[in-house]
N, C-alpha and C positions, 0 to 999 in steps of 0.2 A: 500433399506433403505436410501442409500446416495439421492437417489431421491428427497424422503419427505423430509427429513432434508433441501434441496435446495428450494424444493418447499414450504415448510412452513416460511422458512426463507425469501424467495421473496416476500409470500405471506404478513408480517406483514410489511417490510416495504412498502409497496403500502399505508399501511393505514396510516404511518406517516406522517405526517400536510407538513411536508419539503420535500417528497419526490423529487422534482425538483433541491433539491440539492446534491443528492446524487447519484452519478457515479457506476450504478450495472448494471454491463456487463453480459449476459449471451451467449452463444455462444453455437448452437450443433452443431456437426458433424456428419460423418459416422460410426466412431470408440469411441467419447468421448463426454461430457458435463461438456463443462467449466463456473464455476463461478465464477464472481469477483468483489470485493466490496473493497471501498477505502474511508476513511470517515479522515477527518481531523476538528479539530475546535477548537477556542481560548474559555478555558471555565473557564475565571476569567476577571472580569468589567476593568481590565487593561490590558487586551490582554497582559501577561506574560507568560501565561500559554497554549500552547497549544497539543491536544493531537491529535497522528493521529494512523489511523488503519490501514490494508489492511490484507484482508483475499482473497485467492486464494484456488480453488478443482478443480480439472479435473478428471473427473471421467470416468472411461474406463466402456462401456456397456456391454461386455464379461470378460476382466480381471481384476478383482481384484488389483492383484498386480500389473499393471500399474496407479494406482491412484494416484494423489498425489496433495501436499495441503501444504502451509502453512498460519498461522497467525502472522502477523508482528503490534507489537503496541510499540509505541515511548512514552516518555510524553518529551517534549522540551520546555525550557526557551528560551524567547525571547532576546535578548540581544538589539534590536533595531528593524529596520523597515525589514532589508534583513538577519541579524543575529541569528543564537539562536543554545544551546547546549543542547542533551539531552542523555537522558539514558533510555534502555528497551531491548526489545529482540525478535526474532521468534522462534516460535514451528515448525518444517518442520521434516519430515524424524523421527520421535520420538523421535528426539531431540530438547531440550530449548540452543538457543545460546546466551547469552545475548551480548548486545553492548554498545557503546558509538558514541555518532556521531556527528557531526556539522551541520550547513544547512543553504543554500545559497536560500534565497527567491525574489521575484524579482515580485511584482503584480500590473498591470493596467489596467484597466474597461474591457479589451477582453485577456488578456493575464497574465497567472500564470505559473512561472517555481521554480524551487526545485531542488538544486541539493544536494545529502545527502549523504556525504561519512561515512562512518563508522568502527568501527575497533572493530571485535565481537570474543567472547572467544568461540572455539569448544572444547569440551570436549570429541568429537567423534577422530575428526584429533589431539586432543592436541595440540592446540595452537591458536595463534592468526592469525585472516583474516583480510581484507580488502574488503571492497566492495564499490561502488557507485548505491547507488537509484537515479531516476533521473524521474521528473513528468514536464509535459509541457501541460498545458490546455491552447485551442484556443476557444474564445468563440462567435466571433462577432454577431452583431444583425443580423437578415433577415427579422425585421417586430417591429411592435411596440412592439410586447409583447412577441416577438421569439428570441430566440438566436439559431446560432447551436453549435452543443458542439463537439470540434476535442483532441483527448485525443493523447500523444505520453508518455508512459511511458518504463524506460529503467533498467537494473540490469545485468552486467555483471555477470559472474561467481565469486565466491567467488576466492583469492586468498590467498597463505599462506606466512602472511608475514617474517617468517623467512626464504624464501629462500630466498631473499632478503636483509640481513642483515649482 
């Protein structure tokens, strides 16, 4: 079932007009079939507003229970050109964590970084985390009308910030 659901989902966006802009990893292996989609966009006429996605599954071909998967969407206020605060949350593990986070943007014609620290409520561990997201796209030309596209994205483990306190 996780299959279709993958493959129906790869399959609509192919048909979207922008597909060239949109970073959908799919990956097999011998053991698992991972996918991952990462969508971000300013969607108010004064770039205030922008909203970002990222949805991950790895799906095990024999186990079940090694599947796993979450959905992370943000909505962020711009505060400036590298600036902006926002609020939202990930589904992972059956559990909704919501956060809060800040984000350090940094973007010129070949090169886009993000670093996104955040501080999210589990309900599971009780209490407050920390984490850092962190996106690095390389994009330079190879041709008139080619670019190649080098992704490095990063996410340490979650930590609990009241050991620390």
């Amino acid at each position: 079932m996780a299959y279709k659901i993958i493959f129906l989902f790869s399959l609509a966006l192919v048909s979207l007009k922008s597909f060239e802009q949109l970073p959908v990893q799919i990956f097999a292996g011998d053991k698992s079939i991972e996918y991952n989609f990462l969508w971000f966009k300013n969607v108010d006429k004064n770039e205030k507003v922008t909203l970002f996605n990222s949805i991950f599954f790895n799906v095990h071909y024999k186990d079940k229970n090694k599947n796993v998967y979450e959905v992370f969407q943000v909505a962020m206020y711009n505060l400036n050109k590298n600036w902006s605060i926002g609020g939202g949350g990930r589904f992972t593990g059956g559990e909704f964590v919501p956060q809060i986070s800040i984000s350090y943007q940094l973007m010129t014609e070949t090169l886009y970084l993000n670093l996104f620290p955040s501080l999210q409520y589990s309900f599971a561990a009780k209490g407050i985390q920390y984490s850092l997201f962190g996106l690095l796209f390389y994009t330079p030309k190879i041709g008139i009308s080619w670019k190649m596209f080098n992704q490095i994205s990063i996410e340490p483990l979650l930590y609990k910030l009241s050991a620390y306190l």
